[in-house]
N, C-alpha and C positions, 0 to 999 in steps of 0.2 A: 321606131323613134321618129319624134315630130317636132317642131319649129313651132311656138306660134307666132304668128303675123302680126307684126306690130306697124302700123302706119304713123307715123306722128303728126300730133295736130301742134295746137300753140302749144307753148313748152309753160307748164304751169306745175312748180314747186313748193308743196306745204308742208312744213315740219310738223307732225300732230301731238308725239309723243318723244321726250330721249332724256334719258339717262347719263352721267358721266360718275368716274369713282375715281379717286387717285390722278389728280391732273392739277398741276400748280397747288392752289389755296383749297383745293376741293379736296379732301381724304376721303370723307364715307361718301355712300351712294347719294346724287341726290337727282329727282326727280321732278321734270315738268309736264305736265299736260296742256297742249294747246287747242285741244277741241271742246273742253269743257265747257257745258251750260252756249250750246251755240245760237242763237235766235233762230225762229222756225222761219222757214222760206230761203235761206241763204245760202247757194248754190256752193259756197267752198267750205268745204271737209275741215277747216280749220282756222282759228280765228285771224284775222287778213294782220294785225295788229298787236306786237306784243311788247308792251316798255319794264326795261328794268331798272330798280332804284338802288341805291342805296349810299352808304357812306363812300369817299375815298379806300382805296385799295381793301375793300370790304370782298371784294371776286368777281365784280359788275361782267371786266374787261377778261377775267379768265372762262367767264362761262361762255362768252361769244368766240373766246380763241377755241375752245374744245369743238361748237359747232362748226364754225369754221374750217378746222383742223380734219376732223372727222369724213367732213363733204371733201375737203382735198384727198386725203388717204384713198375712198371710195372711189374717187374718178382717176385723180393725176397723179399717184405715187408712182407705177410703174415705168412712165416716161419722165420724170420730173427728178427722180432718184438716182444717183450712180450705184450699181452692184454693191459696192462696201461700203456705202454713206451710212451714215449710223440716222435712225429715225429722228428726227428733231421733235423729241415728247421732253416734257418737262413734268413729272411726280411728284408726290407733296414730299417736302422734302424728308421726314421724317422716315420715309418709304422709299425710297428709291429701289430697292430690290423688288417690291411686289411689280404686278403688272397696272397696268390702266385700261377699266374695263368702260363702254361704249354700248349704247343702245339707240337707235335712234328706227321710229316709224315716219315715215314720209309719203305723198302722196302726187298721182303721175293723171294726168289724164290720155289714155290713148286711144286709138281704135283701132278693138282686136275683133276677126272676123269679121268686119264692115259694121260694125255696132261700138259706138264711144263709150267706154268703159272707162274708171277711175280703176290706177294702179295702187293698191298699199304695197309698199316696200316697208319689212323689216330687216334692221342690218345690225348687226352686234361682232362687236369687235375684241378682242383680249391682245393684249400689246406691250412691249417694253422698249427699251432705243434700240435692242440686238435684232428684234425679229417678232412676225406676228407667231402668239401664240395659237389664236383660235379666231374663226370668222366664219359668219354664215348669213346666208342672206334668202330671204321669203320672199315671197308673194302671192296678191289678193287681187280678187278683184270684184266688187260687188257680192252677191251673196254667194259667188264660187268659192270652193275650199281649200284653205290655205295651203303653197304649193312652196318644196323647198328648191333654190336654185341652186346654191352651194354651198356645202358644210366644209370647213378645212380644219383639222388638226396640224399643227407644224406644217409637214412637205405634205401632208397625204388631204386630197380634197376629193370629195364624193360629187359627184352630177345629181341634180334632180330628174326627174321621171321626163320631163318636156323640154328636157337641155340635154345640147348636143354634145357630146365628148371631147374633149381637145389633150393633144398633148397637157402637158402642164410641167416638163423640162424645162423649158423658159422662166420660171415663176422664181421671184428672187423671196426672200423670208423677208425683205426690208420694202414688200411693194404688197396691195393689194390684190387679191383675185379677181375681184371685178374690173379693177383698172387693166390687169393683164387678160383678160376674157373679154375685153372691151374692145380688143386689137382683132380678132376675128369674126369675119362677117357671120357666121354663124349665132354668135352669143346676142342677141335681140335682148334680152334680159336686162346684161353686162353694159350692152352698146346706150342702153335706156337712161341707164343710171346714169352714164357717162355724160347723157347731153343735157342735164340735169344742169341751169345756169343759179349757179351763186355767184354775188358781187358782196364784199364783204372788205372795211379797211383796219379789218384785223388779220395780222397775219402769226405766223409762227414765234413770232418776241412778242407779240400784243399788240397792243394799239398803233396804227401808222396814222400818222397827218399825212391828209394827200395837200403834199405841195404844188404848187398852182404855175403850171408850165406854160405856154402860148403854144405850143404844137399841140397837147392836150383840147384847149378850148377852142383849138382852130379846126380839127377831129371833129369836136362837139357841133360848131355852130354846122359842119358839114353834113350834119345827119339831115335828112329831111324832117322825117318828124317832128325832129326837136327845134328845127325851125319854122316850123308849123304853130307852136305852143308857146315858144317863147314871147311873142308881142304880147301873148294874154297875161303874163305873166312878170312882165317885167315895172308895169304899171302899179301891181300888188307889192311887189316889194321895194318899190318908192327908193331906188337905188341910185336915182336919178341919169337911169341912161334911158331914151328913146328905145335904140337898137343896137345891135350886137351883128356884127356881118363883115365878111370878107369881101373886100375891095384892092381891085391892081389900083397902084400907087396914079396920080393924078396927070391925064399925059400931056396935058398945058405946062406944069410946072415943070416937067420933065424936059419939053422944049428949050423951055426958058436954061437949063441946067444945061443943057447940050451947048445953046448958041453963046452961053457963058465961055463955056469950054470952049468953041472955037476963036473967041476971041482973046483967048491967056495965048502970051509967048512960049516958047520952050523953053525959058529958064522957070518959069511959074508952073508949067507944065510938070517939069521934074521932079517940084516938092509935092503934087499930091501923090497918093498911094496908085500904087498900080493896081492893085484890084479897084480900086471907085473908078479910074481910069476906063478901067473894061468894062466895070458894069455899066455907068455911064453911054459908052460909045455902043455896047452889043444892046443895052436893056434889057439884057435877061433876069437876072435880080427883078426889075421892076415890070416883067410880064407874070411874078407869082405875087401873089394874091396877096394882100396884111388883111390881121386883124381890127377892124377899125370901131370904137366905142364911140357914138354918137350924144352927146349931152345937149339938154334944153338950157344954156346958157342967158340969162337977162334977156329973155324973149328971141334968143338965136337958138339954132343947130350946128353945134362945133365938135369935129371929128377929131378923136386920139387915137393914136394909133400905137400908142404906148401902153400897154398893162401894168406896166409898173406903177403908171397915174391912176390905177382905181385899186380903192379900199382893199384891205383883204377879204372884208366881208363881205365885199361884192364876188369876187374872184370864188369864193366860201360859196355863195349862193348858186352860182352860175351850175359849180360842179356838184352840188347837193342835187339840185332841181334836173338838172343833164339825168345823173342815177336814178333819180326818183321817178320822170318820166318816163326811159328806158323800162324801167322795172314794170309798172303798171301798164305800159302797153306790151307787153310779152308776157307777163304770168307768172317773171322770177322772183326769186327769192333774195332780199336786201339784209345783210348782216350791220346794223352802223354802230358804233363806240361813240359816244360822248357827240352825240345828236347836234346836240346845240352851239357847238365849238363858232366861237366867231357871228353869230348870227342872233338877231334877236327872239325873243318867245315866242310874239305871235306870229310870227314871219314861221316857224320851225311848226307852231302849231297848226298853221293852215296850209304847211306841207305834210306832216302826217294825216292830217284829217283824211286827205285824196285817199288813203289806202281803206278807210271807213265809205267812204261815198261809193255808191253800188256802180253811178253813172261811169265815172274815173276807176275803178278796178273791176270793171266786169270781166278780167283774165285772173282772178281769184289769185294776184299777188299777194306778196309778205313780209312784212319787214319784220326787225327783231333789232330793237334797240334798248341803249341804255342810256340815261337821262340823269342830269341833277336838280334840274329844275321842278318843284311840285307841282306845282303850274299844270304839267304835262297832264298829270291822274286823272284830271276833269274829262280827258278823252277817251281812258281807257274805263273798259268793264270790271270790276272786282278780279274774275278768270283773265283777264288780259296785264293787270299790270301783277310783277313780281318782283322779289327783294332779294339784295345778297346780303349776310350779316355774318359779321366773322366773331365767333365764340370766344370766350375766353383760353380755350387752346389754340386763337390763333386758325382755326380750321372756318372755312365758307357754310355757311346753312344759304341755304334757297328755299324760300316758298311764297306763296304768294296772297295777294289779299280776302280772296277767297275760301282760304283756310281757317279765316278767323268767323268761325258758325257762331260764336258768339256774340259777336254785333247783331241785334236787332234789325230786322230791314237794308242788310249791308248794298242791296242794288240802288237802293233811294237816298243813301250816303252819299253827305259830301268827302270822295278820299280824299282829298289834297287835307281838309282840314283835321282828318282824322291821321293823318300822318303826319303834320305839326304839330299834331296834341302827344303826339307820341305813342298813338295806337296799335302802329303798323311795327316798333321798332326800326332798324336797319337805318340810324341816325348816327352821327358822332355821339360816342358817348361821352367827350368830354365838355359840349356845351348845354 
């Protein structure tokens, strides 16, 4: 029995293929492909770009909760779950007795035996709120032949031929295998999957607004990189701030506040607060850092140091473009819900473009969004952009523009206009 050697390079995450059945608005199976019709020469295994349309509560936002959902189970159920927490799955309602079944190929770049290989991961799941049914998990890797890691029925889970055996006492029915094989240094396979980074502001209810904190962006402007990127960037979205930067409070003024204070009596002394008291005399408060937004005011540079004084959609921006950065210089994988929230078209469009541009995602990142604007289509390939449309049972269809063989020429289409014309479907239908 043998281990293989897994070294990890940049962490670079592509969902090629997956499946979902029974999950919220979704009843039957439905199925996406994201490596179809690839451009030849193009180093990622799958398309870097994928936008989804359609109506209001059509399934846009449950089919990002199931990807989502899915990558957590795999990595974080077994630390992230209490023993008798019941699974937070949600089934079409109709069903709630069946199970919800899960398919998903993804892809890993690593270097095994001193040679960089690409990992294919298949992972298939069977699931209800009590307990996993059924899970197993494959792997590939270039033209070697496909290798099983671990099959589980209920309690009973089988090793593959190059995995090493572990107990598996530990293993709760409400966590996955991989996540609990994840925990021993043995499992390379398990530990793989695990370091696998999704960012995604879909969680278990669905759609989150990420609300806009000041310890958040004060994190943010701390990253090196991303303050590396940002001056290019802040010009582009005409935001009108210069800069974005953490600055200790001004220590001129500071003085000025201090000789203030020694010259109040101790009857004036008394009424101010005893904290400003102390922060004042110690200056500890004002040896940590603020955030300070700099504007081009009537030919000045005037600092705020307030966030409550800039737009939302600025604060929108900051922490869109922070993600979107992060994401493209590491190779991860972006889940986003309703792309364009607060921010304008071309501002959203010349941030997804980055994941198109070879120079900007040469770590073969991935986003996966959903959009309402048509606008968007003009970016995407036929293969890249996809629909949700809820039938007249009320039930989700998924598929996407590239299923319609019937348009003539569909790569030299205009989609935005063929889906106002009503070509593509997946519109309100009551206008």
């Amino acid at each position: 029995m043998h281990v293989i050697l897994i070294i990890y390079l940049q962490e670079v995450t592509l969902i090629k293929y997956f499946t979902v059945e029974n999950f919220r608005s979704i009843k039957n199976e439905s199925v996406l492909e994201f490596d179809v019709n690839l451009k030849k020469g193009i180093a990622c295994p799958a398309h870097p770009l994928i936008g989804l349309a359609g109506a209001n509560a059509s399934g846009k936002t449950a089919l990002l909760q199931a990807l989502s959902f899915v990558f957590w189970f795999l990595k974080d159920s077994f630390l992230t779950q209490e023993p008798d927490e019941e699974i937070p799955l949600d089934a079409f309602c109709t069903q709630k007795h069946l199970p919800t079944r899960f398919l998903m190929i993804f892809s890993h770049n690593t270097l095994i035996e001193n040679q960089k290989k690409r990992i294919d991961y298949e992972y298939q799941l069977c699931i209800n709120k009590e307990k996993v049914l059924s899970e197993s998990l494959h792997y590939s890797h270039q033209n070697a032949e496909r290798q099983c890691a671990y099959i589980r029925e209920d309690k009973t889970v089988k090793f593959g031929e190059q995995i090493s055996k572990i107990s598996t006492s530990g293993l709760r029915q409400n966590s996955s295998i991989i996540s609990y094989a994840a925990q021993d240094d043995t499992q390379v396979i398990a530990k793989s999957c695990k370091e696998y980074i999704v960012h995604s502001n879909v969680s278990h209810g669905g759609f989150r607004e990420e609300h806009f904190k000041p310890q958040r962006l004060e994190k943010m402007i701390e990253d090196e990189y991303f303050q590396t990127r940002l001056p290019a960037f802040l010009p582009i979205a005409d935001v009108g701030i210069e800069t974005v930067a953490l600055k200790k409070a001004d220590e001129e003024e500071l003085n000025k506040l201090l000789a203030a204070l020694q010259n109040l009596d101790d009857e004036n002394k008394e009424r101010l607060p005893e904290k400003l008291l102390d922060m004042l005399q110690t200056k500890t408060e004002f040896d940590r850092k603020q955030l300070v937004f700099t504007h081009q005011i009537e030919g000045h540079l005037i600092d705020f140091s307030s966030p409550e004084r800039e737009s939302a959609g600025t604060l929108q921006f900051l922490i869109l473009l922070y993600r979107i950065l992060s994401t493209l210089e590491n190779g991860h994988l972006l889940i986003l819900d309703e792309i364009e929230l607060k921010l304008h078209q071309n501002l959203i469009a010349f941030l997804i473009g980055l994941f198109q541009n070879p120079d900007e995602n040469s770590n073969c990142a991935q986003l996966i969004f959903s959009f309402h604007n048509a606008a968007f289509m003009e970016l995407l390939m036929p293969e890249q952009l996809w629909f949700a449309e809820k039938n007249d049972e009320g039930q989700t269809e998924l598929f996407s523009a590239a299923d319609f063989q019937d348009i003539k020429d569909l790569h030299q289409k205009n989609l935005e206009k063929l889906y106002r014309l009503g070509r593509f479907g997946a519109t309100p239908r009551g206008l």
